[in-house]
N, C-alpha and C positions, 0 to 999 in steps of 0.2 A: 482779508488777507490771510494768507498761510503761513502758519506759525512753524510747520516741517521746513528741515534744512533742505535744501536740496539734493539730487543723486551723489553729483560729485563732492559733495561738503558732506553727504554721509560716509560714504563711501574712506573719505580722506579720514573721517575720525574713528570708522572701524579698524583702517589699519592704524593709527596710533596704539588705540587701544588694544591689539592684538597684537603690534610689536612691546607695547609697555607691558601686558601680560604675558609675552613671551619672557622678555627680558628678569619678571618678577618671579615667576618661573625659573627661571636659569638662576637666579642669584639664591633659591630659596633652595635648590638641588645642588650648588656648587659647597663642596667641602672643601674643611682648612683641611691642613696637614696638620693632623694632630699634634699636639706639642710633646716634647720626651719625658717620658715617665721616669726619672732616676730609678734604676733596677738596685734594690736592697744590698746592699756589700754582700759577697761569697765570704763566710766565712772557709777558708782554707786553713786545715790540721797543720803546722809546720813541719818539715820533714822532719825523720827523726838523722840526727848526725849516725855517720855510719860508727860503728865501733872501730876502737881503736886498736883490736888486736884483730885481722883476719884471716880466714883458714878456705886456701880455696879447693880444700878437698872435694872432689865428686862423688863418694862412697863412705862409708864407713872406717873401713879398713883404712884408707888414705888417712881420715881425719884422727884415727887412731896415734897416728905417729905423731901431729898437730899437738895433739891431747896431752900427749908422753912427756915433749918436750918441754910442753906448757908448764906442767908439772914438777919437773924435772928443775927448768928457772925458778920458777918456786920456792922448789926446795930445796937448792943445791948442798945446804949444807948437812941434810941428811937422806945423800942419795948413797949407798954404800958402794963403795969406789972400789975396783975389781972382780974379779970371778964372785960369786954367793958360798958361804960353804956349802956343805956338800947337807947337811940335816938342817932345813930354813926353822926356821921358828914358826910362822903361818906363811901361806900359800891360800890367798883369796881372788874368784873371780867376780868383779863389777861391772856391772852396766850404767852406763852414765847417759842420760837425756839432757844436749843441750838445747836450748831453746836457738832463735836466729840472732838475739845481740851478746849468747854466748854464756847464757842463767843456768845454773845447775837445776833442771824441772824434776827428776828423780831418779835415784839411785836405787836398785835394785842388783841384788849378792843372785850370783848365778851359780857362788860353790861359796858358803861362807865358812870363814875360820871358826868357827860356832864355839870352839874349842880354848881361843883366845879373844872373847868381846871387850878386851880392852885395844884391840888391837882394830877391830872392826870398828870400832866408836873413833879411833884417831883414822883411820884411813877415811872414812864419811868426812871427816873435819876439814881433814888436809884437802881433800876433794870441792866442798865447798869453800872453804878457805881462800880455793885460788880463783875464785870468780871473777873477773868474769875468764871462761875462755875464749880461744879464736874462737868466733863466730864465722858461721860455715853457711857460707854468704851463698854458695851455688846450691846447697840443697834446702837450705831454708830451715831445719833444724835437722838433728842427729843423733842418733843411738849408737854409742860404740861401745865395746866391753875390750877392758884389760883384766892382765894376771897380775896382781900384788907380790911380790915375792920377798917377805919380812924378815928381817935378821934379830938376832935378840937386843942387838945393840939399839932396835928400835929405828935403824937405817934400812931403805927400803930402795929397791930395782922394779920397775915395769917391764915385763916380759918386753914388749915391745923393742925398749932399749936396754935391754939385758946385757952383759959380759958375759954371759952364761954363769955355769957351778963347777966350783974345783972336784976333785973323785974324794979328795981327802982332806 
């Protein structure tokens, strides 16, 4: 007797076998969807709060006036009020760098009173003193220079916002 299956009972277990290896196949090629990788927290810098004085000058010259006034609040009580006489006591030109939240970055004398350094040492003070200024939010920082124009009395005018000088 013959122990072979016959054609059609081979035939019938080739295809099992070749759909179950199909099948083993497919499930051994078939991918999950990966699961989600929690992505690390973004550290994000906090903004910084805008300053609370600002200057929305677009030039120098513009923020000049900004600057004057700034000062001027400041100081009110020793802004010398009317005309200057007519012979100032010192007469100094500064240049002032503010930074963009309005930090005094450096002062540099473009005519200094050389002649009166007590008077040059209170003008730097009072300059720093008033920090912060409008911050000059369109140009992002700012170089301006005023004219100091100093009375003996130790009262002082910014050309800028001058009354001018009596003749006598």
């Amino acid at each position: 007797m013959n122990s072979l299956p016959s054609a059609p009972a081979l035939k019938q277990s080739l295809r099992h076998a070749m759909v179950l290896g199909a099948a083993l196949i497919m499930a051994a090629c078939a991918t999950r969807a990966p699961e989600p990788v929690p992505e690390p927290p973004v550290e994000v810098a906090p903004a910084e709060p805008l300053p609370d004085l600002i200057s929305d000058a677009s030039t120098p010259r513009d923020y000049r006036r900004d600057g004057a006034k700034h000062l001027y609040a400041k100081n009110d009580h020793r802004i010398f009020k009317g005309k200057m006489p007519p012979l100032l006591y010192a007469v100094g030109v500064l240049q002032v760098d503010v930074d963009k939240r309005g930090k005094v970055q450096r002062l540099n004398w473009m005519r200094a009173p050389n002649h009166v350094p007590e008077v040059m040492a209170e003008i730097e003070r009072t300059v720093r003193a008033a920090e912060p200024f409008p911050a000059p939010v369109r140009m992002g920082s700012v170089t301006y220079t005023d004219v100091w124009l100093w009375d003996r009395s130790g009262n002082f005018q910014l050309d800028t916002l001058t009354e001018g000088q009596r003749n006598r």
